[in-house]
N, C-alpha and C positions, 0 to 999 in steps of 0.2 A: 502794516503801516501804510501812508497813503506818500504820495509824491506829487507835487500839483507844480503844472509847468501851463502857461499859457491856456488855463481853463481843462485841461484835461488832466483828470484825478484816474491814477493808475493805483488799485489796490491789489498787493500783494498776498495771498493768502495760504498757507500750509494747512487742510482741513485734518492733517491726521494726526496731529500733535496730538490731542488729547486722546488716549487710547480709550475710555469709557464713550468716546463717540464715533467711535472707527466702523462698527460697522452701519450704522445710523447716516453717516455720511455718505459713507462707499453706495449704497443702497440710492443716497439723496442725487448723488452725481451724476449715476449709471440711471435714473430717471430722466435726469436733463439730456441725454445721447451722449454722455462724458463718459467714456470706456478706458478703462486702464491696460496700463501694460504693465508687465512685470520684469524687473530689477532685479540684478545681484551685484549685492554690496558685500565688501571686505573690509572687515574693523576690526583690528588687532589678530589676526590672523583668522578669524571666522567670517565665515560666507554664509550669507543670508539674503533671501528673496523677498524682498517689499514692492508696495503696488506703487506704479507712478502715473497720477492724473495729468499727462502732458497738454493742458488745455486752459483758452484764455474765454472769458466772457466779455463783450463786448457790447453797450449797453446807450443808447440813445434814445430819448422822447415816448417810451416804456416798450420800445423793442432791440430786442438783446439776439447777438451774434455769435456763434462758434467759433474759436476759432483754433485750430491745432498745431501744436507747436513742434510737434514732434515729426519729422521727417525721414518718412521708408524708403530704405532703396534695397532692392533684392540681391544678396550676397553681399553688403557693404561688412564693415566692421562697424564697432560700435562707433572707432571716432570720428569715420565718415558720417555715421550718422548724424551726430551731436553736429559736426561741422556742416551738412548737408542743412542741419535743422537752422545753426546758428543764420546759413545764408537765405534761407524763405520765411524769415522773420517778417521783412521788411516788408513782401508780397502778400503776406498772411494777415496782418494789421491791416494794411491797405486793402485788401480786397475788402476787410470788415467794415473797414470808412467809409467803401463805397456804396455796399449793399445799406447801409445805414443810408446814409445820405442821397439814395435815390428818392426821386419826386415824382418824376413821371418815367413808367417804364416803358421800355421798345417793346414792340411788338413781334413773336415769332409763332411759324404757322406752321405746323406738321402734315404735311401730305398724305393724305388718302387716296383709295382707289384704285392705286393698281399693284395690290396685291403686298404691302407695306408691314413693317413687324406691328403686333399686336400692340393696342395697349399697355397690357402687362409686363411687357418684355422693354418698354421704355419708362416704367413708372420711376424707377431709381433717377434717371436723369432728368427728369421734367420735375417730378418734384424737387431737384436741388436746384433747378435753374429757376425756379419759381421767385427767388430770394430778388434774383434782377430785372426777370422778363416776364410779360403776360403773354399767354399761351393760348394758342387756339388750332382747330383742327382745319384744315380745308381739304374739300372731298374735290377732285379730276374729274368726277362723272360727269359734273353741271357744265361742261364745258361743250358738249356737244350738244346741248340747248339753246346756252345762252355763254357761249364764248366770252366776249363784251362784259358781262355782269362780274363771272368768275376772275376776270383778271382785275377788274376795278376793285372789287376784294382782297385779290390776292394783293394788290398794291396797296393795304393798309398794314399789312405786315413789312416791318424792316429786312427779315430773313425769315426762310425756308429752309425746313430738314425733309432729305427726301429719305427716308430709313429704310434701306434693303427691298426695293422693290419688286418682284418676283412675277409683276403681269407688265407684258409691252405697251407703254406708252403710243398712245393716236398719236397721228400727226399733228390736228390739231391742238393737243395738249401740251405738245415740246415748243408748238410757237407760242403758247400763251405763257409759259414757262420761258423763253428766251424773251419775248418782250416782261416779261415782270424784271427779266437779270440786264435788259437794254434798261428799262426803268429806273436803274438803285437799288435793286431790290438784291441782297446777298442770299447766299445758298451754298449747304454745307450737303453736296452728296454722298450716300454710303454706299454702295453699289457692289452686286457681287455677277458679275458676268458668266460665271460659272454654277452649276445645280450640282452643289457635292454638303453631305450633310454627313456630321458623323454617326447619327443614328442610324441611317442606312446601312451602314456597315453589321449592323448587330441581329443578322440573319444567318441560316443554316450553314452557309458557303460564308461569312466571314467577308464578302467582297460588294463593291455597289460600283455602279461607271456614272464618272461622270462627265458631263455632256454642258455643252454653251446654252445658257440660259440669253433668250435673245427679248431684248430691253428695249428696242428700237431707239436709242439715243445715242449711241456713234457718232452719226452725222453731229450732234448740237454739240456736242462735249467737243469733236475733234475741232468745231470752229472756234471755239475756243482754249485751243492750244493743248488737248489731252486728249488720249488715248486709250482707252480702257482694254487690256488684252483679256480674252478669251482663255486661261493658262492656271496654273495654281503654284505660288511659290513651295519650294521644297527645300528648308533651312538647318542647319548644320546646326544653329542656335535654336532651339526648338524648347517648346514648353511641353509638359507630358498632362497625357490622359491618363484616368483610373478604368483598369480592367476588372474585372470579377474572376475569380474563378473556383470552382468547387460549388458547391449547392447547396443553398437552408443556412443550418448554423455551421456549417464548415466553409461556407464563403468565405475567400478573402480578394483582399478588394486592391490591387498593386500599381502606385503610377508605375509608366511605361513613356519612353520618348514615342512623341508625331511629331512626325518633321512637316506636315501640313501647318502646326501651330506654331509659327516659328514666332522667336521669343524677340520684340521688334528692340530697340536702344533710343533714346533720340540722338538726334543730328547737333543740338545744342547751338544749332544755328538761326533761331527764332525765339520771341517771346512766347509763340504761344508751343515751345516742345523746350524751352529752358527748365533746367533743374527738373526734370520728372523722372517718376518711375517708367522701367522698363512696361511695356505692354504686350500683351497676348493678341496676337490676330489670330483668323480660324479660316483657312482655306481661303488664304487672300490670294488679289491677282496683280498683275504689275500696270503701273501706269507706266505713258510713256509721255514725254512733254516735247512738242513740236512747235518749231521757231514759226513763233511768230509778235508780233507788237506787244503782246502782254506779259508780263512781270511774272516769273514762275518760281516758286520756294519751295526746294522738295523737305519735306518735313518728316517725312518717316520712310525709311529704307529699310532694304534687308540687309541680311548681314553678310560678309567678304564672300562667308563659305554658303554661298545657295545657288540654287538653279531654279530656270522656269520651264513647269512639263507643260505639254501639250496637252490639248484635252480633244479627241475625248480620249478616257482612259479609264483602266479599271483601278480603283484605291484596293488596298486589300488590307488584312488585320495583319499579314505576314510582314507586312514593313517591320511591325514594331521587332520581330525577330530577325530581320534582315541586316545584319552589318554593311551601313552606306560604303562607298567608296569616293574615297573624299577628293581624288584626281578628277570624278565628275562636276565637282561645285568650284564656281566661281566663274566672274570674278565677281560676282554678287552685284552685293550695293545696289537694287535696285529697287527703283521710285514705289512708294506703297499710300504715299497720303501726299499731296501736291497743293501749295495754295498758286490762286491766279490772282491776278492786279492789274485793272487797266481802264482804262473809259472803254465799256462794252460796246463792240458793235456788233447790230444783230446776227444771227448766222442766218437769217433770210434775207439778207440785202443782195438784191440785184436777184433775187432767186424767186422764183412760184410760189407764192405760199397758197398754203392748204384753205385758209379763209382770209375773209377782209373784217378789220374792225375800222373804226372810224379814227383811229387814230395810232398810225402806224410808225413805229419808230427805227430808225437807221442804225444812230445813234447816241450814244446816253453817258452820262455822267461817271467819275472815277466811282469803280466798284469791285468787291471781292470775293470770290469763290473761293471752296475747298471740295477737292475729289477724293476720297478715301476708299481703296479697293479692296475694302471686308465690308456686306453690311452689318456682318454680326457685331461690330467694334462697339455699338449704340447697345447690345442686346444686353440687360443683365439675367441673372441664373434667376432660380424659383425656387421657393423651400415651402413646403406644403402649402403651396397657392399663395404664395407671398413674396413678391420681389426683393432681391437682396440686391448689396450695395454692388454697383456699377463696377466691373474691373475686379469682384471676389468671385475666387472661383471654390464652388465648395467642397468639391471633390481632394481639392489637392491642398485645402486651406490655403491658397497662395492671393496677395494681394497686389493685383497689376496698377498701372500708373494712367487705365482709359480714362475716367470719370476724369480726372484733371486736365486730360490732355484735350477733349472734348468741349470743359467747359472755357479751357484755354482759345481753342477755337472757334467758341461762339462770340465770349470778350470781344 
């Protein structure tokens, strides 16, 4: 049946009533990216498992919107769930309104060059941000050509992602990067200060060290009120890795706690970390935020019971048989994703800079950052050379709350 209020026709529809077209349907849904979940119902003392398409369509000017109604949270009960879902109604329609109802989209640039995640390992996010934003690549190299050019460029984009950068940034490159952030220009860093991977681990000894990956951007970040530590949290709330063990067909394949991957909560003190799922970091490092003029929201923490190690240091596979001791952790809480706020001024003011452009700023207009210390938090998994969704991890089936909380930060 339909409902019509003020030009907007809401059609209700149950597709599996008729059972001669149940799987005809299921089939038609699961085309559209409409994936069901499965229910158990009790009716008259029997239990029984039916599929539930928790999903709205959303439909303007002959382009149609996803939108899901269903709301995960990891370890809730069902009627948290149902309650968690009833309360992201309202953001869930809305966000649909909005993606409908864009005309012209903002512009955002992905940083190239120095040493930045693949492609591939960002496809899941770009392609879902594509719905509000146009996308483009900007490569750091041209900078040492033609400074001047590269930054008049870069100032056609509204925001910049800098995704887990792995080679030191020029000097050059961080002022033309602080005048694009004097400009207006916003920017969401992923940074991981630390070179620990957990694949390295999967050699004869079981162990890898790791060691300060050096970024050369301290100086720009700390003038801007944050600190990126050199350190890797170690959490008490920890998400587990899949180990192997045995050989061939007698593998078996066991999660196991890392307390490197600690299992983050939000703070529920923003719009952009309200109502989400918990999220997975991977060898994150702590920010720390230093007083000064600008507006600082810490958005993601750790949890009471963690610690921060030094680095360098050896990681080893013996953690996961290690009984922590828990008199060593706390009092935690600390800073892991930070936004800033404020009329930017440059971090070259009053200071040498590396080159001259013709028009140099002090400076500049209210504008907003975000520092996040995992770059992996952007990265999604791979399944036979094919990106899977953002925040699935597929070893442990488990589905984290990044992809939300990410495009909540771009919003």
């Amino acid at each position: 049946f339909a409902e019509e209020n003020s030009g907007l026709v809401i059609n209700y529809v149950n597709p599996l009533e008729e059972e001669s077209q149940v799987e005809a349907t299921i089939a038609q849904l699961q085309s559209l990216g409409l994936n069901p979940v499965n229910i158990t119902v009790e009716n008259t003392g029997k239990t029984t498992k039916e599929l539930l398409f928790p999903w709205a369509l959303v439909s303007h000017n002959e382009r149609t919107v996803k939108v899901p109604l269903l709301k995960n949270k990891l370890g809730a009960t069902t009627e948290d769930r149902v309650n968690n879902s009833v309360q992201n109604l309202e953001y869930a329609f809305s966000d649909a309104f909005y993606k409908l109802g864009i005309t012209e989209k903002k512009q955002i640039a992905i940083l190239k060059g120095n040493g930045q995640l693949p492609d591939p390992y960002l496809a899941d996010f770009l392609t879902t941000i594509q719905d509000y934003y146009n996308i483009g690549a900007i490569t750091l190299d041209s900078v040492a050509s033609n400074p001047g050019g590269t930054l008049e460029t870069l100032k056609e984009y509204d925001l910049a992602i800098i995704a887990k950068p792995t080679e030191a940034f020029s000097d050059a490159e961080k002022y033309i990067l602080d005048q694009y952030m004097v400009s207006g220009g916003a920017s969401i860093w992923l940074v991981d200060p630390v070179v620990a991977e957990l694949d390295s681990l999967f050699n004869e000894e079981g162990k890898s060290l790791a060691y300060i990956r050096d970024l050369n951007i301290n100086d720009l970040l700390f003038r801007y009120g944050i600190r990126v530590n050199p350190n890797l949290v170690n959490d008490l709330y920890f998400t587990q890795v899949v180990l192997a063990s045995g050989e061939g067909n007698n593998a078996q394949y066991n999660p196991v706690p890392w307390f490197y991957h600690p299992m983050v909560f939000s703070r529920e003190n923003h719009p952009i970390n309200s109502n989400i799922e918990a999220l997975r970091m991977q060898f994150a490092s702590v920010l720390d935020t230093l007083p000064n003029a600008y507006k600082k929201t810490i958005l993601l923490q750790s949890s009471p019971l963690s610690k921060a190690d030094g680095i360098p240091r050896t990681i080893s596979l013996d953690m996961i048989t290690t009984e922590p001791d828990r008199a060593n952790y706390g009092p935690g809480e600390m800073p892991l994703a930070v936004l800033v706020e404020g009329e930017f001024r440059s971090a070259y003011a009053n200071r040498i800079r590396p080159l001259e452009l013709s028009q140099h700023l002090d400076q500049g207009p209210e504008n907003k950052m975000i520092v996040i210390g995992d770059g992996d938090l952007i990265r999604n998994q791979m399944r036979n050379g094919r990106p899977l969704d953002l925040g699935y991890d597929k070893w442990t089936n488990n589905l984290y709350g990044t992809k939300e909380f990410l495009i909540n930060c771009l919003n």
